[in-house]
Biopython code that builds the backbone (N, CA, C, O; Angstrom):
import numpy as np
from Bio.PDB.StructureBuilder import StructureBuilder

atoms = [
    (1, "UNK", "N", (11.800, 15.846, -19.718)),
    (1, "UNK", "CA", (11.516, 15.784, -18.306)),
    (1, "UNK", "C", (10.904, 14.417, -17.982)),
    (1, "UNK", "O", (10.236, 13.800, -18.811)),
    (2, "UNK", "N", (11.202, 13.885, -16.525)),
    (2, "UNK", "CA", (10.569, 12.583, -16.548)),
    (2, "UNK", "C", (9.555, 12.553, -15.663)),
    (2, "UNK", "O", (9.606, 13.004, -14.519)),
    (3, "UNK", "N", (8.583, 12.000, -16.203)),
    (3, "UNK", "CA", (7.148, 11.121, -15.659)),
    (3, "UNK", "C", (7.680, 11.066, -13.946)),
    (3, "UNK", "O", (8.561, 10.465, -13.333)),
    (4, "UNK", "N", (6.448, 12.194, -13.552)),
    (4, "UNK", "CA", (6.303, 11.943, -11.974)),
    (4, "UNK", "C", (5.627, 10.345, -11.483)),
    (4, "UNK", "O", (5.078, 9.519, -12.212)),
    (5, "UNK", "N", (5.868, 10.276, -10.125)),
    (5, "UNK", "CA", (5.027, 9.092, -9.701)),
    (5, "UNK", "C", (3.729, 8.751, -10.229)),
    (5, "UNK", "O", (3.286, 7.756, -10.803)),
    (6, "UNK", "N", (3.011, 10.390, -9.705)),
    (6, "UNK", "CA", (1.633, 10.426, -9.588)),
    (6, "UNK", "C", (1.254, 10.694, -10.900)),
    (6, "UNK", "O", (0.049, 10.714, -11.151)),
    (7, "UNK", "N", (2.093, 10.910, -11.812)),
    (7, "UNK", "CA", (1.441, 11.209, -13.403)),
    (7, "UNK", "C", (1.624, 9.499, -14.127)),
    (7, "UNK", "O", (1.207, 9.121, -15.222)),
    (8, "UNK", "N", (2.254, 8.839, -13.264)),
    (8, "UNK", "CA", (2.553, 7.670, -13.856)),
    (8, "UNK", "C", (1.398, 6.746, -13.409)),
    (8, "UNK", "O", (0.741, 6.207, -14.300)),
    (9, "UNK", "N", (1.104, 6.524, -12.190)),
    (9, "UNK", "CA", (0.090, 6.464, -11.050)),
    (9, "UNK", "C", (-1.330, 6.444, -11.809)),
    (9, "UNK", "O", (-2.073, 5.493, -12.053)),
    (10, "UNK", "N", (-1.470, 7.989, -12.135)),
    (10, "UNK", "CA", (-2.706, 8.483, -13.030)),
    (10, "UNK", "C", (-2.894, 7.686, -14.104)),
    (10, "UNK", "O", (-4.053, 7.308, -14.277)),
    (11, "UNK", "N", (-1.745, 7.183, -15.179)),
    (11, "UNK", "CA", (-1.995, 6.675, -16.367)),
    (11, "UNK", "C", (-1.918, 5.542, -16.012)),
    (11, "UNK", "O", (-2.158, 4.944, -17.061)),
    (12, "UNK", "N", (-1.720, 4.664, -15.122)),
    (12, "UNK", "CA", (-1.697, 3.638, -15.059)),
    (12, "UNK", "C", (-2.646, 3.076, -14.428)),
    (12, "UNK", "O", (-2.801, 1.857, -14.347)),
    (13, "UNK", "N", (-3.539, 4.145, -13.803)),
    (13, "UNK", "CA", (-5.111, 3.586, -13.305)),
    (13, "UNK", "C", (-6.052, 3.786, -14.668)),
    (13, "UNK", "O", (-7.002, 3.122, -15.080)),
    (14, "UNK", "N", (-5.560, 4.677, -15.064)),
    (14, "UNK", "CA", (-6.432, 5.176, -16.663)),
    (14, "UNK", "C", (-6.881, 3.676, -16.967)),
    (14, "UNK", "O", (-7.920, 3.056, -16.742)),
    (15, "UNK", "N", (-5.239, 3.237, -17.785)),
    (15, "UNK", "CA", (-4.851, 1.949, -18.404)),
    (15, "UNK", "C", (-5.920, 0.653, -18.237)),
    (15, "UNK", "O", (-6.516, -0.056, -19.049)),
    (16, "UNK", "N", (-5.841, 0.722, -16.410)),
    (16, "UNK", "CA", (-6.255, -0.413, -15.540)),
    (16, "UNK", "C", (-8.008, -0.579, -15.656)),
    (16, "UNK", "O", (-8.711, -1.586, -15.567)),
    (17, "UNK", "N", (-8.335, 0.756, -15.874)),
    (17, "UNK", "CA", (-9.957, 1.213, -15.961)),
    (17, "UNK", "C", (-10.568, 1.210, -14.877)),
    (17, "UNK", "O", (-11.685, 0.776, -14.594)),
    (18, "UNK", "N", (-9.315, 2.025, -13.890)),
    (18, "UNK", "CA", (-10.067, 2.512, -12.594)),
    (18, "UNK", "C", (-9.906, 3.672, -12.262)),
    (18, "UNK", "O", (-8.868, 4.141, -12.728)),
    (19, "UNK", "N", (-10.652, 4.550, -11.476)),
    (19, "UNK", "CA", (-10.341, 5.974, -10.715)),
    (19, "UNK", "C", (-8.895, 5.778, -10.249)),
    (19, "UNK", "O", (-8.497, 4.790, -9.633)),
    (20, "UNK", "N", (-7.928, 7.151, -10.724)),
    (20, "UNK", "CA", (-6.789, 7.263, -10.109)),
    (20, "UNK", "C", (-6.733, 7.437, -8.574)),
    (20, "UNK", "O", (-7.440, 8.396, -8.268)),
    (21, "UNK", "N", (-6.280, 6.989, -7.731)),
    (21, "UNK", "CA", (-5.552, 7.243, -6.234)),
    (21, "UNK", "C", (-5.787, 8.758, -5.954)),
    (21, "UNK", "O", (-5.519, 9.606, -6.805)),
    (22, "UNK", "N", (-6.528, 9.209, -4.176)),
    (22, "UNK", "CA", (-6.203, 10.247, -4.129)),
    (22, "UNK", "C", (-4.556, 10.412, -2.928)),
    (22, "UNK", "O", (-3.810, 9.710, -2.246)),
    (23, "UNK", "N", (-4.728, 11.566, -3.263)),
    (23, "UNK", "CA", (-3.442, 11.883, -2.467)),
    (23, "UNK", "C", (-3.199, 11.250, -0.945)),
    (23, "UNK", "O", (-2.162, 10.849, -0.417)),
    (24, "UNK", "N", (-4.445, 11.314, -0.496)),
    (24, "UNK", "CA", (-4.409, 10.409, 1.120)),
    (24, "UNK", "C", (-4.208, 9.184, 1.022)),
    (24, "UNK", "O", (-3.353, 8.663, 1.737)),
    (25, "UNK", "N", (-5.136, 8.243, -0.117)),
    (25, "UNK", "CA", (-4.738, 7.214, -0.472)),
    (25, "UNK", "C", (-3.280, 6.683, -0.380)),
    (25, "UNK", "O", (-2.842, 6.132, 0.629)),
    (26, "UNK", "N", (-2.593, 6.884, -1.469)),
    (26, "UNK", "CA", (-1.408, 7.404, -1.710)),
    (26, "UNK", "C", (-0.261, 6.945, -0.640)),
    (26, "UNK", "O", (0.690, 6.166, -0.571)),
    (27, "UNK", "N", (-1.101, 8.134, 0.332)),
    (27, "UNK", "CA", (-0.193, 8.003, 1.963)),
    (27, "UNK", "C", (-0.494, 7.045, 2.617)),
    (27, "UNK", "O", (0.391, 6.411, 3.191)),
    (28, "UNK", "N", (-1.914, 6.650, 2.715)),
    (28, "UNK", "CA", (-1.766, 5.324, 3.481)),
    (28, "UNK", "C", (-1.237, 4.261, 2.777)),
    (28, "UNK", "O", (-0.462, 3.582, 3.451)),
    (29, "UNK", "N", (-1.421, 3.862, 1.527)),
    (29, "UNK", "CA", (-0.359, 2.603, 0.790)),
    (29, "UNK", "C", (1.098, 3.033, 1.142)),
    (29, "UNK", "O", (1.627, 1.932, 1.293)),
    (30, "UNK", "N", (2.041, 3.937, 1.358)),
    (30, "UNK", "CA", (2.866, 4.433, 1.844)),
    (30, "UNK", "C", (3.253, 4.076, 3.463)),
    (30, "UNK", "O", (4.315, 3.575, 3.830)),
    (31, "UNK", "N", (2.363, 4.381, 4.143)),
    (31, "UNK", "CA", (2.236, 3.928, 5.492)),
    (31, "UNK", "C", (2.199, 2.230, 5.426)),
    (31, "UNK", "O", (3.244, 1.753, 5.870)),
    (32, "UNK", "N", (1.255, 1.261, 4.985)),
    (32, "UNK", "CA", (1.011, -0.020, 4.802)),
    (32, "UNK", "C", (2.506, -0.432, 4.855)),
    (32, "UNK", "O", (3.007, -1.300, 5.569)),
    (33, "UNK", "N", (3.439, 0.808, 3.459)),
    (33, "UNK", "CA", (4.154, -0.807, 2.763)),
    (33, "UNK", "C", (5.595, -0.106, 3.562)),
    (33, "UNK", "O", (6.691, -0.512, 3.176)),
    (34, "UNK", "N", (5.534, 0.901, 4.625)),
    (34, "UNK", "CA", (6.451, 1.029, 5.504)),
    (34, "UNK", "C", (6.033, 0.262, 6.361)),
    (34, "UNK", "O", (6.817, -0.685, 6.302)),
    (35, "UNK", "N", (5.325, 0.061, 7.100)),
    (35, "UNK", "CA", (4.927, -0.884, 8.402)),
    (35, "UNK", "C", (5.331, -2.214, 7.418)),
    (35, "UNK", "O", (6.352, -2.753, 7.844)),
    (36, "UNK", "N", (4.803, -2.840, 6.263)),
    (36, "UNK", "CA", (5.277, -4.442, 6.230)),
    (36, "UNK", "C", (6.851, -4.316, 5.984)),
    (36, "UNK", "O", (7.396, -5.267, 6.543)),
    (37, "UNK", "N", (7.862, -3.409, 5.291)),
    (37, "UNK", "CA", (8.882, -3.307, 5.045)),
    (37, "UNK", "C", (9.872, -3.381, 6.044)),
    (37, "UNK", "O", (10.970, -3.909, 5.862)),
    (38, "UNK", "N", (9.329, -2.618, 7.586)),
    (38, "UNK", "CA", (9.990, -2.424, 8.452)),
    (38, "UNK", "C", (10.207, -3.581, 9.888)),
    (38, "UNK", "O", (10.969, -3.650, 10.852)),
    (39, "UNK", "N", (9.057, -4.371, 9.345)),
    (39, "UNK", "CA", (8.420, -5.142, 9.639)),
    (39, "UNK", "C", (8.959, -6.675, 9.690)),
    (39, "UNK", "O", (8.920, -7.533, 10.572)),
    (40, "UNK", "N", (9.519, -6.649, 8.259)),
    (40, "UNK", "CA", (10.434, -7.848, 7.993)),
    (40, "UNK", "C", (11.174, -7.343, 6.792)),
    (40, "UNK", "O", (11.839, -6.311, 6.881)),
    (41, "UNK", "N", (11.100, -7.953, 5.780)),
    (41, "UNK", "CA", (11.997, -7.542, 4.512)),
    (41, "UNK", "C", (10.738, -6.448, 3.857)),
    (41, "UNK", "O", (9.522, -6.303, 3.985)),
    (42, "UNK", "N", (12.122, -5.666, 2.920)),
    (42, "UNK", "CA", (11.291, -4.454, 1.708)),
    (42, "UNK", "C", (10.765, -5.110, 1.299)),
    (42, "UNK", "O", (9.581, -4.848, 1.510)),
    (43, "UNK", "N", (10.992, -6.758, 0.219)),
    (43, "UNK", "CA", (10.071, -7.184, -0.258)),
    (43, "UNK", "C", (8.673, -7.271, 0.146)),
    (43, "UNK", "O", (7.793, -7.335, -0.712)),
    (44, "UNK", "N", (8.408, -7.278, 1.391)),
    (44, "UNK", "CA", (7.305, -7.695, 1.549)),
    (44, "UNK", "C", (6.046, -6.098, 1.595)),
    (44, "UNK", "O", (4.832, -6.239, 1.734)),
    (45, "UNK", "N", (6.668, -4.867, 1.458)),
    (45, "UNK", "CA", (5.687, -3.736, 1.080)),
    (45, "UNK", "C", (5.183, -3.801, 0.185)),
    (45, "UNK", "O", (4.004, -3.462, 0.283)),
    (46, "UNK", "N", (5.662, -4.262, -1.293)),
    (46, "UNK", "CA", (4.321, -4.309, -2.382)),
    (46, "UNK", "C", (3.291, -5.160, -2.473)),
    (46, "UNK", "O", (2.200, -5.163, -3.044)),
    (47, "UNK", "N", (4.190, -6.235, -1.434)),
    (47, "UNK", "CA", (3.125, -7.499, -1.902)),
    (47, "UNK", "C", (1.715, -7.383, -0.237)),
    (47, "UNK", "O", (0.764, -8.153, -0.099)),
    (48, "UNK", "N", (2.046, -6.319, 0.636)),
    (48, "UNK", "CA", (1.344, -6.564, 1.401)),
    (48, "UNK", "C", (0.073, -5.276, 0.904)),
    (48, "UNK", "O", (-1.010, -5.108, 1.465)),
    (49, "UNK", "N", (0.520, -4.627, -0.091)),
    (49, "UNK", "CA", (-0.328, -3.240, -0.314)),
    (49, "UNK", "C", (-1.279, -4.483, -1.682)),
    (49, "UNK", "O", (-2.505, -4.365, -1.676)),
    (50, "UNK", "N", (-0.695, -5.504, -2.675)),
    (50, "UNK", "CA", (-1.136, -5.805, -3.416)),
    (50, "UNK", "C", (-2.492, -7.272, -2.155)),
    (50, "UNK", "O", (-3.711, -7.118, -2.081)),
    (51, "UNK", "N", (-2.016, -7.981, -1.717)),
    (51, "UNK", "CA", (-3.018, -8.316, -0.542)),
    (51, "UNK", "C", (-4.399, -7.359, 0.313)),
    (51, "UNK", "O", (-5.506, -7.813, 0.600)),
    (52, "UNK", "N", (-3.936, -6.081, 0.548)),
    (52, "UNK", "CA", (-4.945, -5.483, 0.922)),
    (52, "UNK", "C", (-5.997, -5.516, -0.184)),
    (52, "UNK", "O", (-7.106, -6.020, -0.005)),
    (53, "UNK", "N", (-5.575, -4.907, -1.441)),
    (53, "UNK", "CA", (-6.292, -4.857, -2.213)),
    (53, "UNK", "C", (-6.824, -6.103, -3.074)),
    (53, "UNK", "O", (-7.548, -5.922, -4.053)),
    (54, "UNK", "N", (-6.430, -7.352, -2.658)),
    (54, "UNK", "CA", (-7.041, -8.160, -2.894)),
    (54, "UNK", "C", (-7.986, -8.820, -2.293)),
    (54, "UNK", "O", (-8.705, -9.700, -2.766)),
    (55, "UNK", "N", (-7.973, -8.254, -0.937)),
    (55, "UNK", "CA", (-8.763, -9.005, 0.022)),
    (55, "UNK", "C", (-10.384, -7.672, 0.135)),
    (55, "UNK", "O", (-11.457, -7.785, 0.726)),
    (56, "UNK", "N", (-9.944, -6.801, -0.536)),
    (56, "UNK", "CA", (-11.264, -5.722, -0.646)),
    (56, "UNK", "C", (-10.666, -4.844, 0.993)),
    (56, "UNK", "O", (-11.329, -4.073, 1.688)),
    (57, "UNK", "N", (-9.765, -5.138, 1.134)),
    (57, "UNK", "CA", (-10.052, -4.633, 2.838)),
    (57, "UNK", "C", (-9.408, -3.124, 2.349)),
    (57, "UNK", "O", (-8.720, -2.942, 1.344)),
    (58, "UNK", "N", (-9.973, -1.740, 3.691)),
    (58, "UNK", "CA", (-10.113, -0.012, 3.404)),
    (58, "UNK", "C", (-8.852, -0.269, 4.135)),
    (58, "UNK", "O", (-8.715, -0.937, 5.159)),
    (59, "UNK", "N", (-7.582, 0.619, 3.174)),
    (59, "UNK", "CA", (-6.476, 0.958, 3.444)),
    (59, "UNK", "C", (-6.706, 1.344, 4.918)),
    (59, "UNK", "O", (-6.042, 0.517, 5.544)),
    (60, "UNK", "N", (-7.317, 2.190, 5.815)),
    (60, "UNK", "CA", (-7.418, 2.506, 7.286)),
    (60, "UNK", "C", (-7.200, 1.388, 8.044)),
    (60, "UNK", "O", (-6.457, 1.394, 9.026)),
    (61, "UNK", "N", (-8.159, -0.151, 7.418)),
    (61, "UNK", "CA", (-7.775, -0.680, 8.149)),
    (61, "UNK", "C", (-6.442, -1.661, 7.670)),
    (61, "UNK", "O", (-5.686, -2.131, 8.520)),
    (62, "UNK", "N", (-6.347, -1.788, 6.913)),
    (62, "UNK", "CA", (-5.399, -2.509, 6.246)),
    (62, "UNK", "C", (-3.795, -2.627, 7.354)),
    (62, "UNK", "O", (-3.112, -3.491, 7.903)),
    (63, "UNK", "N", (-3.853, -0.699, 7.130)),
    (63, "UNK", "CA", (-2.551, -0.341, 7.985)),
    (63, "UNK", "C", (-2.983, -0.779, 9.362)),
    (63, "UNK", "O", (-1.914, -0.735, 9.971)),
    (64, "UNK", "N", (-3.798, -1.131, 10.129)),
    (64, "UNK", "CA", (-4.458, -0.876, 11.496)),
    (64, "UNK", "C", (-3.984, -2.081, 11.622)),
    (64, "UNK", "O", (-3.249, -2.024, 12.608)),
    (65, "UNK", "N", (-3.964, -3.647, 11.004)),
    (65, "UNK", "CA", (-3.650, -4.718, 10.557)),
    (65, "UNK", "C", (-2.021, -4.997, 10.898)),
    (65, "UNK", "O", (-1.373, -5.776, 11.597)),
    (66, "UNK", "N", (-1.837, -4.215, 10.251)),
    (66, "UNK", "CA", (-0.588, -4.367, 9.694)),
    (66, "UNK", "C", (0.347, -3.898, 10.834)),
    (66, "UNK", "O", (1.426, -4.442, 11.071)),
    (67, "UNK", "N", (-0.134, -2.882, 11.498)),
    (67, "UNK", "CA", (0.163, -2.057, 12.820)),
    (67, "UNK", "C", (0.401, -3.349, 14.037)),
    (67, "UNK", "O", (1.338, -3.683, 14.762)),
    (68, "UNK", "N", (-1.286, -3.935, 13.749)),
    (68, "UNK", "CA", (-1.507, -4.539, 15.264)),
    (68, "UNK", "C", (-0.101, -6.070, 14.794)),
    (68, "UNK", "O", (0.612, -6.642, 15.619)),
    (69, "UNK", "N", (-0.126, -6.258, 13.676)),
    (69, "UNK", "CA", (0.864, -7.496, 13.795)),
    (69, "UNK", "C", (1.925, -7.416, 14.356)),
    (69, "UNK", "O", (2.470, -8.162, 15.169)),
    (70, "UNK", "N", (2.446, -5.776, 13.564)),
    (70, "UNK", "CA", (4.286, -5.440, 14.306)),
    (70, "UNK", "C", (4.213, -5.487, 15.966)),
    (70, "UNK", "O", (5.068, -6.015, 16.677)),
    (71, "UNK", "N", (3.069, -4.858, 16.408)),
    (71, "UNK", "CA", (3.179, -4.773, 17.744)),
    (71, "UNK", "C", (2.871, -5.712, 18.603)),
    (71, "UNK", "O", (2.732, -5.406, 19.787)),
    (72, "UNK", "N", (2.715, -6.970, 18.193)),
    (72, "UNK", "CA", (2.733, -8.218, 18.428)),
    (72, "UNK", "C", (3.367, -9.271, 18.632)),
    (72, "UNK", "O", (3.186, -10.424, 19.026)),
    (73, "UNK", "N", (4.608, -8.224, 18.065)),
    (73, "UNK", "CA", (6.144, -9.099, 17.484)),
    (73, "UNK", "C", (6.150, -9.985, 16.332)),
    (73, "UNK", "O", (6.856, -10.955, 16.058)),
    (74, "UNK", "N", (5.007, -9.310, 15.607)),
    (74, "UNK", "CA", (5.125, -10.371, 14.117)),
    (74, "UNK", "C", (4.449, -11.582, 14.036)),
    (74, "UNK", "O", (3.675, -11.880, 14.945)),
    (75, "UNK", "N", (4.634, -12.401, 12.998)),
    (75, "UNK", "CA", (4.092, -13.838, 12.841)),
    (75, "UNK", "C", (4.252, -14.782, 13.496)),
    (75, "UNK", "O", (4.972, -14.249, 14.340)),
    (76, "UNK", "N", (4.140, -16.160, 13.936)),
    (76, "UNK", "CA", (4.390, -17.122, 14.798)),
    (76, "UNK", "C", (5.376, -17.281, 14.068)),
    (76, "UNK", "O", (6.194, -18.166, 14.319)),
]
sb = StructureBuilder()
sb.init_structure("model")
sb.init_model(0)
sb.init_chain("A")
sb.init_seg("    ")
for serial, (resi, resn, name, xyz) in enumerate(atoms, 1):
    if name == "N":
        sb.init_residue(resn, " ", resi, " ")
    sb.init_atom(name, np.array(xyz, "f"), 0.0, 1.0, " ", f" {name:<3s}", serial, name[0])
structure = sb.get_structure()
């Protein structure tokens, strides 16, 4: 049988030596990397979920961010 997301998810925060993701979590990185995906290119959903989390900023607002840009019409 193959390795779910979230069992993969789990071991791979293990790995990392952090608390695994909860399920809401989860959904908002989900939400984030649909708003940057839809936004402009797919590429740009992992790398905008890997930015949040580099910048320390709370997924709530991250997406709130990410929200107010699309509805802005995007970047200059």
């Amino acid at each position: 049988m193959a390795t779910t997301a979230g069992e993969w998810l789990d071991s791979y925060a293990a790995a990392l030596g952090v608390d695994p993701l909860t399920a809401e979590e989860v959904d908002e990185l989900l939400v984030l990397a649909g708003v940057a995906a839809h936004s402009s290119e797919r590429t740009a959903a992992p790398v905008a979920c890997y930015l949040a989390a580099r910048a320390g900023v709370a997924l709530g607002e991250a997406v709130a961010m990410a929200r107010s840009l699309d509805s802005a019409g995007g970047c200059p």
